[in-house]
C-alpha positions as CSV (number, residue, x, y, z in Angstrom):
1,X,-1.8,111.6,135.9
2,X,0.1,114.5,135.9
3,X,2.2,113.9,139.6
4,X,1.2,111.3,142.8
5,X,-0.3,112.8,146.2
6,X,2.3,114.5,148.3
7,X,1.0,113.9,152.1
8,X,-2.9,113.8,151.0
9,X,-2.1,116.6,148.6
10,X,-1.5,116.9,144.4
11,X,1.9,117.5,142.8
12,X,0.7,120.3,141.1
13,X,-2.2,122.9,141.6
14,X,-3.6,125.9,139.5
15,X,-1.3,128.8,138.7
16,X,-3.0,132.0,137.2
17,X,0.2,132.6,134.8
18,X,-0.1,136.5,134.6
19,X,-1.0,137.1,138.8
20,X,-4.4,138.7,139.7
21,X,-2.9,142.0,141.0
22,X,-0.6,142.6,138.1
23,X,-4.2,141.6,135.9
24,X,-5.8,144.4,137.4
25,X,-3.1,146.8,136.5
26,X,-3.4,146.5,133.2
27,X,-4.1,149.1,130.8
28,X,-8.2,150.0,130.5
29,X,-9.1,146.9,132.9
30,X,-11.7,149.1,134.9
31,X,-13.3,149.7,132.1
32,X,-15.0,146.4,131.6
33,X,-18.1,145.1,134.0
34,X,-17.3,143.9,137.4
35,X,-18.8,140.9,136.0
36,X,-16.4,140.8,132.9
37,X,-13.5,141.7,135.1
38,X,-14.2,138.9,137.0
39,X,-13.8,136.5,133.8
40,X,-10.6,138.0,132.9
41,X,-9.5,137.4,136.0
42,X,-10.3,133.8,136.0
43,X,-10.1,133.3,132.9
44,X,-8.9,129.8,131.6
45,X,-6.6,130.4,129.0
46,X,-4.6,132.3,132.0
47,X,-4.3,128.8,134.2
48,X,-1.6,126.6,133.8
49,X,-1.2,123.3,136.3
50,X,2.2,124.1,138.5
51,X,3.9,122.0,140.8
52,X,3.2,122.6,144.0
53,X,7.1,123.5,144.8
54,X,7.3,126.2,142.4
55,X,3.8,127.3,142.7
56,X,4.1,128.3,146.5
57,X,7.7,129.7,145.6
58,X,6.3,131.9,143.0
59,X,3.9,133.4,145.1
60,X,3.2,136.6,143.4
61,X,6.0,137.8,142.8
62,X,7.6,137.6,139.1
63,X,8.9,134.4,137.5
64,X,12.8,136.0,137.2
65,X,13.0,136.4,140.9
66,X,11.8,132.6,142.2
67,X,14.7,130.3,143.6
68,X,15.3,127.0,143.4
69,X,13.8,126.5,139.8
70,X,15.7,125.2,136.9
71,X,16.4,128.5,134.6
72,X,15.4,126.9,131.4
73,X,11.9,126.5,133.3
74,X,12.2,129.9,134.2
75,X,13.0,131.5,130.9
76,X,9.9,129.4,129.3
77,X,7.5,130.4,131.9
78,X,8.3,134.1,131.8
79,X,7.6,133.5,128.0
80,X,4.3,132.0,128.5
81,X,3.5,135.0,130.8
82,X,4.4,138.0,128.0
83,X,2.3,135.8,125.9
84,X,-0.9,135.5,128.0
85,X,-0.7,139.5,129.3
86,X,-0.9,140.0,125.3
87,X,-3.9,138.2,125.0
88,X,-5.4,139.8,128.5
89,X,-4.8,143.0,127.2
90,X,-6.6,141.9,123.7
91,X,-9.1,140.7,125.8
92,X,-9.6,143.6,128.0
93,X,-9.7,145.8,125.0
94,X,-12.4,144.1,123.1
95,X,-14.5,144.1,126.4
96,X,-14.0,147.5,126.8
97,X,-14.7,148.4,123.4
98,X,-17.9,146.4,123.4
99,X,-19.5,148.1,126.6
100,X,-18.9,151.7,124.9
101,X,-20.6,150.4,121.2
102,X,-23.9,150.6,121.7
């Protein structure tokens, strides 16, 4: 179990590492489908289970700017996101690539 119920409610909840809005500013991400933007937007490898506190602190805004977080946390979580908008951007890519083959 990853944390207890706090009032009714999980510890933690899902996190979409690199945010939705910044996703869709990535470079060529209108190229794909609707339907394929769709699955890079929810894409699993791009969840990660955060605690609730940090999650609703985080918002959307960028990891460096959240309060109240230990920095070590911080610094590994900002990290993780340069990794997975690498891979979105691989991912995009190839998607995009694939509608123009033909």
């Amino acid at each position: 179990m990853v944390g207890g119920p706090m009032n009714g409610l999980a510890a933690v909840s899902p996190d979409h590492i690199v945010p939705k809005a910044e996703i869709a500013q990535l470079p060529r991400f209108t190229e794909p489908t609707p339907d394929q933007q769709w699955a890079v937007m929810n894409t699993p490898t791009n969840l990660a289970w955060l605690g609730r506190t940090p999650n609703k602190k985080e918002g959307s805004r960028a990891v460096e700017n959240m309060g109240g977080v230990l920095q070590t946390w911080q610094e590994e979580y900002s990290r993780l996101q340069e990794q997975k908008r690498a891979e979105l951007k691989l991912l995009i890519s190839a998607l995009a690539d694939s509608n123009t083959q033909g």
